[in-house]
C-alpha positions as CSV (number, residue, x, y, z in Angstrom):
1,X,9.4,34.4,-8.9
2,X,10.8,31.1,-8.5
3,X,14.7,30.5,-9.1
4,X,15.0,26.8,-9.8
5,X,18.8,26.5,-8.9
6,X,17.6,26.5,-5.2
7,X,14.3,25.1,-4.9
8,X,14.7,21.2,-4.3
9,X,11.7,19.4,-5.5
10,X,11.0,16.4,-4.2
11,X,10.5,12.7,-6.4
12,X,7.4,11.2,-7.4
13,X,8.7,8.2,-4.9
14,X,8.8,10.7,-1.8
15,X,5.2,11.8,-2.3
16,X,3.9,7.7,-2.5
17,X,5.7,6.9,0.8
18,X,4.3,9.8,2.6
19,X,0.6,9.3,0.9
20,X,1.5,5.2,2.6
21,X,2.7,6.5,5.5
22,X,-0.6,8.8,6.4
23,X,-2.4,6.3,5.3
24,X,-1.0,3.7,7.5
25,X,-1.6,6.4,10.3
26,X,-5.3,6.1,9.3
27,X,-5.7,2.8,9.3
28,X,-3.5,2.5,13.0
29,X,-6.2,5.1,14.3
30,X,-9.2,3.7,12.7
31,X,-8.3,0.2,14.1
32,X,-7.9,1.5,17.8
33,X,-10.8,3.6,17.4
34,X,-13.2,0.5,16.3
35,X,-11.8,-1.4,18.7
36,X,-12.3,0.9,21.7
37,X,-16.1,0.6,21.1
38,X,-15.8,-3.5,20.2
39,X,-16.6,-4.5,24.2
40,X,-13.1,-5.9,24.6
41,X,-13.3,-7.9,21.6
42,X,-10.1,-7.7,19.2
43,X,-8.9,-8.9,15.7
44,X,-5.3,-9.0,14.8
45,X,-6.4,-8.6,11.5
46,X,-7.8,-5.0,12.6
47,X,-4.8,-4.4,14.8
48,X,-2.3,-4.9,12.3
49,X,-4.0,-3.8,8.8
50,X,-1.8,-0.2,9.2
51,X,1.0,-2.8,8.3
52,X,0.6,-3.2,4.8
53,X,0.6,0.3,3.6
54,X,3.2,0.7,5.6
55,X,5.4,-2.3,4.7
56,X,4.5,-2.7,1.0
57,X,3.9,1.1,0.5
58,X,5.8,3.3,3.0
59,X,9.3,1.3,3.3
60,X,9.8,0.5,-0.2
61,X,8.9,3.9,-2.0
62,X,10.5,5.6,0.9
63,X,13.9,3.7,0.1
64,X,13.4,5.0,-3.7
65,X,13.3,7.8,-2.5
66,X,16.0,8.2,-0.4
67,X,18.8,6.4,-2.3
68,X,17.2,8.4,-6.2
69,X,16.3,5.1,-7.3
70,X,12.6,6.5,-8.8
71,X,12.1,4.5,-12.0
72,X,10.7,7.1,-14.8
73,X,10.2,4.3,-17.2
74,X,7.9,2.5,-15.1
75,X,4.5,1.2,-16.6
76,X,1.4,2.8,-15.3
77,X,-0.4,-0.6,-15.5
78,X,2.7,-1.8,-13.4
79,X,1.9,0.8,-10.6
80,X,-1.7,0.4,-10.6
81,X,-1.5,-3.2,-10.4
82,X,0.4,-2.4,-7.2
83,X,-1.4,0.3,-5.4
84,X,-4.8,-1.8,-5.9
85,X,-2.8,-5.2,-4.4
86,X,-2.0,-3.2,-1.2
87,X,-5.5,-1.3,-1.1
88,X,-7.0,-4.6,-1.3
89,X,-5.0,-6.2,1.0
90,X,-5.9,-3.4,3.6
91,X,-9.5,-3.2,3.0
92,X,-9.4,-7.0,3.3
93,X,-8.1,-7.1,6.7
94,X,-10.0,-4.4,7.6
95,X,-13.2,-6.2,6.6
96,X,-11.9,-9.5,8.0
97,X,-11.3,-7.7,11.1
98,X,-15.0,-6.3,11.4
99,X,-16.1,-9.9,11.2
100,X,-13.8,-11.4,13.9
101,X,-15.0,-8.7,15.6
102,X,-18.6,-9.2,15.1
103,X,-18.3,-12.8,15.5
104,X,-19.3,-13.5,12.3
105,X,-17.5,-15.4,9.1
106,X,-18.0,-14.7,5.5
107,X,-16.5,-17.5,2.5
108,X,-15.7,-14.7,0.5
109,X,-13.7,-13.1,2.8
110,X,-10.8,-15.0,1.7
111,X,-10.6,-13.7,-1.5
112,X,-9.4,-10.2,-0.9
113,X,-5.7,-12.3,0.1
114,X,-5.9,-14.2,-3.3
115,X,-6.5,-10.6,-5.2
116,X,-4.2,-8.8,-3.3
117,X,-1.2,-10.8,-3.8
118,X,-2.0,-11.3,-7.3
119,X,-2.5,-7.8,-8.1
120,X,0.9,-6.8,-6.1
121,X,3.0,-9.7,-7.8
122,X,1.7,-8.9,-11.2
123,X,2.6,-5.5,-10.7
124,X,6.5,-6.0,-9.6
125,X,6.7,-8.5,-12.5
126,X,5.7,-6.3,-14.9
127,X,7.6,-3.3,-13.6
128,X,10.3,-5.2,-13.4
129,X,9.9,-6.8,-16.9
130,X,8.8,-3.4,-18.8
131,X,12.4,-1.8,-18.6
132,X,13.7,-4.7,-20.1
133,X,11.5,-4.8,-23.2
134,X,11.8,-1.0,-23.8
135,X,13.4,0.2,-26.5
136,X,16.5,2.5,-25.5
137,X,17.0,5.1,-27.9
């Protein structure tokens, strides 16, 4: 039996910041673990690609969260766009880092930052835009 008067379920936001936060964890223990068999031989880009879930994922959902400020008439193309600007951010340092480490350089390589901050500006323009053009009944 479940009495919903006590049971405290937690936002939609709450759940994204800790989904960033393990995933930032992840990427924090995947960088030192590549690293530690790299022969000495570091990337900033591998060091530091934990800090985009955490930063664009983690800190702003986990502020929704904890002032209430979850948007429920948010656009699911607005949200996608988002989560696929800071996945492709990650992977893009993550694969820029494999190359500095390997000593290697790859044109395309800069395209993941292009994508990335496209995909993560179009998606806080049009969650920020949607609200606007909703109809409130």
């Amino acid at each position: 039996m479940y009495i919903s008067g006590t049971e405290r379920k937690s936002s939609q936001a709450a759940k994204t910041a800790l989904v960033y936060l393990i995933l930032s964890v992840f990427c924090a223990l995947f960088g030192a673990v590549y690293e530690l068999f790299s022969h000495e031989v570091y990337s900033f880009y591998m060091i530091y690609a934990f800090g985009f879930p955490l930063v664009g994922g983690a800190l702003p959902y986990g502020i929704l969260s904890a002032f209430h400020l979850s948007k429920k008439s948010s656009s699911a193309l607005a949200g996608n766009l988002y989560h696929s600007g800071i996945a492709t951010l990650t992977v893009g340092s993550i694969v820029r880092g494999i190359l500095d480490i390997y000593g290697t350089t790859n044109s395309l390589s800069r395209y993941y930052w292009f994508v990335g901050i496209f995909a993560v500006a179009a998606g806080v323009v049009i969650g920020s835009v949607i609200p606007f053009l909703t109809k409130k009944t």
